[in-house]
C-alpha positions as CSV (number, residue, x, y, z in Angstrom):
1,X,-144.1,27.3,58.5
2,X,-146.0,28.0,61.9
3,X,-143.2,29.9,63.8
4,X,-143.1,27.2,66.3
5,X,-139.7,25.7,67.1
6,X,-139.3,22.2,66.2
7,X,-138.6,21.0,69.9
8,X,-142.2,22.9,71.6
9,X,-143.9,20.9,68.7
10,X,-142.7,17.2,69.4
11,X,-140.4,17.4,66.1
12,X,-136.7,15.7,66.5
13,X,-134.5,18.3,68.1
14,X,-131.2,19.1,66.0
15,X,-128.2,19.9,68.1
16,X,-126.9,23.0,67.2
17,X,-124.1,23.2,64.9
18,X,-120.4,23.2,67.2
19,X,-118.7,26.2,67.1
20,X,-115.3,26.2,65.4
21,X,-112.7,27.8,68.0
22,X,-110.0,29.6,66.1
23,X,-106.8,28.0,66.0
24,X,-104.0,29.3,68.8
25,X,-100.9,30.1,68.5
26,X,-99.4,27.1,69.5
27,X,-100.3,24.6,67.0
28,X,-98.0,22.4,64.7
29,X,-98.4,24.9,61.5
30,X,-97.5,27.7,63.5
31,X,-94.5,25.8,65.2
32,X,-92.8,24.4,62.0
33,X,-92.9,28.2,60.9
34,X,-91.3,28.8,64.3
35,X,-88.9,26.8,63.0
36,X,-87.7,27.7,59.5
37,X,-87.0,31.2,60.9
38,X,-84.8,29.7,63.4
39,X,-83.1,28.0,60.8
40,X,-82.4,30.8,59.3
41,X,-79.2,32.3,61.3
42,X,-78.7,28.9,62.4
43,X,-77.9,27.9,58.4
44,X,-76.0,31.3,58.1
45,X,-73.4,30.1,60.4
46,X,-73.4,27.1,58.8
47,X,-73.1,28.9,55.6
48,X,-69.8,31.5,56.5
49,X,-68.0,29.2,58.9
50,X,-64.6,28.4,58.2
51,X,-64.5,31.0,55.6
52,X,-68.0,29.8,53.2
53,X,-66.0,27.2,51.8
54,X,-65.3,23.9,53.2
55,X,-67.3,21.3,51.7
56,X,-68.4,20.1,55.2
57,X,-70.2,22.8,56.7
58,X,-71.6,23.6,53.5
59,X,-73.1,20.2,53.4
60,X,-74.5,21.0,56.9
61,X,-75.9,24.5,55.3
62,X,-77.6,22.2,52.5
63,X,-79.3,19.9,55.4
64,X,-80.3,23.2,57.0
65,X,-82.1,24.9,54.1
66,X,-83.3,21.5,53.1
67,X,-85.5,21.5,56.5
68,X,-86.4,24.5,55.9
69,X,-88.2,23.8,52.5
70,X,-89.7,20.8,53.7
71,X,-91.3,23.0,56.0
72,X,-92.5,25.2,54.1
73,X,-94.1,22.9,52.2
74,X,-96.4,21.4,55.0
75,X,-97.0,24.2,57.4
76,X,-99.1,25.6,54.7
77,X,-101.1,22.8,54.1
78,X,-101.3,21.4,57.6
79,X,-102.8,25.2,58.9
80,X,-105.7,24.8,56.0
81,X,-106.7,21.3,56.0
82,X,-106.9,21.5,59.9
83,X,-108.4,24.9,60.2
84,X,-105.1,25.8,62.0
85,X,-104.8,29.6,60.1
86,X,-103.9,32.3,62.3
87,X,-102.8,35.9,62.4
88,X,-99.7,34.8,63.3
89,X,-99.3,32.0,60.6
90,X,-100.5,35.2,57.5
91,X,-98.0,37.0,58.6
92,X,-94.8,34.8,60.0
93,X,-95.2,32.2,56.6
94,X,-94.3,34.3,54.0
95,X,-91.6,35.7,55.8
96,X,-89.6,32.9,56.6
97,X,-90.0,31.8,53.4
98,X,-88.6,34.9,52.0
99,X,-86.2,35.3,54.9
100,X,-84.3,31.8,54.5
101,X,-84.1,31.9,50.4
102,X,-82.8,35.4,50.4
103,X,-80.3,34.6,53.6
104,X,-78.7,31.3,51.2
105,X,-79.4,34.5,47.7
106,X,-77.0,36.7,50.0
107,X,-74.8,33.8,51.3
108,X,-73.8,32.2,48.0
109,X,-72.9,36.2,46.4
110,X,-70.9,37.5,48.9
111,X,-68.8,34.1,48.6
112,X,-69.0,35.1,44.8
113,X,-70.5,31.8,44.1
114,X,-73.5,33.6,42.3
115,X,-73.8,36.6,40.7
116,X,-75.3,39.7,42.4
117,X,-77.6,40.4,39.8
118,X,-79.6,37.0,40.2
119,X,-79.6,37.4,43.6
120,X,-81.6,41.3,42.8
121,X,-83.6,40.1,40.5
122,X,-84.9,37.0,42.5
123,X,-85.6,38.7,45.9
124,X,-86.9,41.7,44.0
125,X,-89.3,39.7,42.6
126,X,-90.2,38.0,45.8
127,X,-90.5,41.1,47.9
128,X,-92.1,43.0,45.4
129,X,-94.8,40.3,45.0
130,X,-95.7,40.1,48.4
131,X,-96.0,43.5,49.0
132,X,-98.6,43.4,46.1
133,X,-100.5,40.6,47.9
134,X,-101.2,43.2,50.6
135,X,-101.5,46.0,48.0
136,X,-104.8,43.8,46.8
137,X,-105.8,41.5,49.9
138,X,-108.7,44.0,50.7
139,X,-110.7,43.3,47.5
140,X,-109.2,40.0,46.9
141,X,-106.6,36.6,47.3
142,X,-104.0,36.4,44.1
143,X,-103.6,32.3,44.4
144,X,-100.5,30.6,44.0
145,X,-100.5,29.2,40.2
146,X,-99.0,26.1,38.8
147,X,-96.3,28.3,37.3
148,X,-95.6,29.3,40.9
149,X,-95.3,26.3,42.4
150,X,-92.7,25.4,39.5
151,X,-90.6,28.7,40.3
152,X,-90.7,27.5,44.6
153,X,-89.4,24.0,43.3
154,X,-86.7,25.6,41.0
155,X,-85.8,28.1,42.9
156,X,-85.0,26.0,46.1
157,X,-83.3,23.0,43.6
158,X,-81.0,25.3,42.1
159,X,-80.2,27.1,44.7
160,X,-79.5,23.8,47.3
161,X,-77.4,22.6,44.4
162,X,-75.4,25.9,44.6
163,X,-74.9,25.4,48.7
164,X,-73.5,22.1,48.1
165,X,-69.6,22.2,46.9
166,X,-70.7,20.6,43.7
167,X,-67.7,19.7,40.8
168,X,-67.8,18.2,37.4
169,X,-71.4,17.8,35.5
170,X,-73.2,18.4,38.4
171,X,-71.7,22.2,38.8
172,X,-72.5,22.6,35.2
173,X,-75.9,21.3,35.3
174,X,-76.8,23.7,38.4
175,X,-76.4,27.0,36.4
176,X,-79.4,25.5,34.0
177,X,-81.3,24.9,36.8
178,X,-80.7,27.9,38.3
179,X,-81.5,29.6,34.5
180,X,-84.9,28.2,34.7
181,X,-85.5,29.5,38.2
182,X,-84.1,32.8,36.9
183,X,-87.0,32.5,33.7
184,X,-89.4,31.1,36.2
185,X,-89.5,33.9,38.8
186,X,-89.6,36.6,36.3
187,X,-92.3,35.3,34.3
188,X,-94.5,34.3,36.6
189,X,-94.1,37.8,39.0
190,X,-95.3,39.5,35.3
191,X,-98.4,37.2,35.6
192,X,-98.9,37.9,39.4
193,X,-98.6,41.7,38.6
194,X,-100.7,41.7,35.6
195,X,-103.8,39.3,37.7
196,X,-103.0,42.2,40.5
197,X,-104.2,45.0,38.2
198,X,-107.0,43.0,36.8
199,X,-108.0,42.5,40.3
200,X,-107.7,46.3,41.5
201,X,-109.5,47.8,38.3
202,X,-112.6,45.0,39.6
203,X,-112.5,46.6,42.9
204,X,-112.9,50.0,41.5
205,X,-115.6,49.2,39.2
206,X,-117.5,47.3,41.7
207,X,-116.7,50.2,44.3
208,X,-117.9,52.8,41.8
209,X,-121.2,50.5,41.2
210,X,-122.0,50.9,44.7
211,X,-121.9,54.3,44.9
């Protein structure tokens, strides 16, 4: 190498690499966040009107949450495939995701439509394992596993089949899917708990190598 740029010495000049501007606010990952926590007091009243139990407005609920999780499951991918990740998006996505599943938990107990204590144990979990996230996020990312992905899926099945005013097999068959959530969200927060400690006791050994 002579230490003489390419360009001085009649070599092809390489246009410098474009910068990547961080996303702002208002993108389309961001906005269909936005959204899903504007559902959420939006399928509340769905949810409660006319006393929580007309069939009708419960099917309007349904259609509500339904958006919701659709949402969820793009705004996510949309904000990393397009480099759309922002401050905003860290911090808004998890809670609307928590915010519209525990808002239909809440809903479909106080109507005594679900028991209490599935309605604790689920949003303990979920709270719990987000707070953990950040307890970690310094030395490292916990990813969402396979068995993850299959708790989101039952949770939000079991859970739209309990909005809807279900009868016959199909009011039968939702407390089995709603079992398997219940298995689901406990096993896999044990997993997320147990690869958070694994990860905490690598950040202190590597902190301690360094010293």
């Amino acid at each position: 190498m002579t230490g003489v740029p390419a360009s001085a010495a009649g070599g092809h000049h390489r246009p410098a690499a474009a910068t990547v501007r961080p996303a702002g606010l208002w993108n389309i990952a961001n906005i269909l966040t936005m959204v899903r926590l504007l559902l959420v007091p939006g399928f509340v009243l769905l949810m409660l009107h006319n006393g929580g139990y007309d069939p009708a407005w419960r099917s309007f609920a349904w259609a509500a949450f339904a958006i919701a999780m659709i949402t969820d499951l793009f705004d996510g991918h949309l904000a990393r495939r397009y480099n759309l990740v922002t401050d905003f998006g860290k911090i808004a996505d998890p809670i609307a995701d928590k915010a519209i599943m525990g808002a239909a938990l809440i809903c479909l107990s106080a109507l005594s439509d679900l028991p209490w204590w599935v309605t604790g144990v689920i949003l303990f979990r979920e709270i719990g394992i987000t707070l953990m996230r950040f307890w970690v996020i310094r030395i490292g990312v916990i990813p969402a596993s396979r068995g993850g992905k299959m708790k989101t899926l039952a949770q939000g099945t079991a859970v739209g089949m309990y909005i809807l005013a279900l009868t016959g097999p199909l009011a039968s068959l939702r407390f089995w899917v709603m079992a398997v959530a219940v298995v689901l969200t406990v096993v896999t927060g044990l997993d997320y708990v147990r690869q958070a400690i694994v990860l905490r006791r690598a950040g202190r050994t590597t902190e301690e190598a360094t010293q």
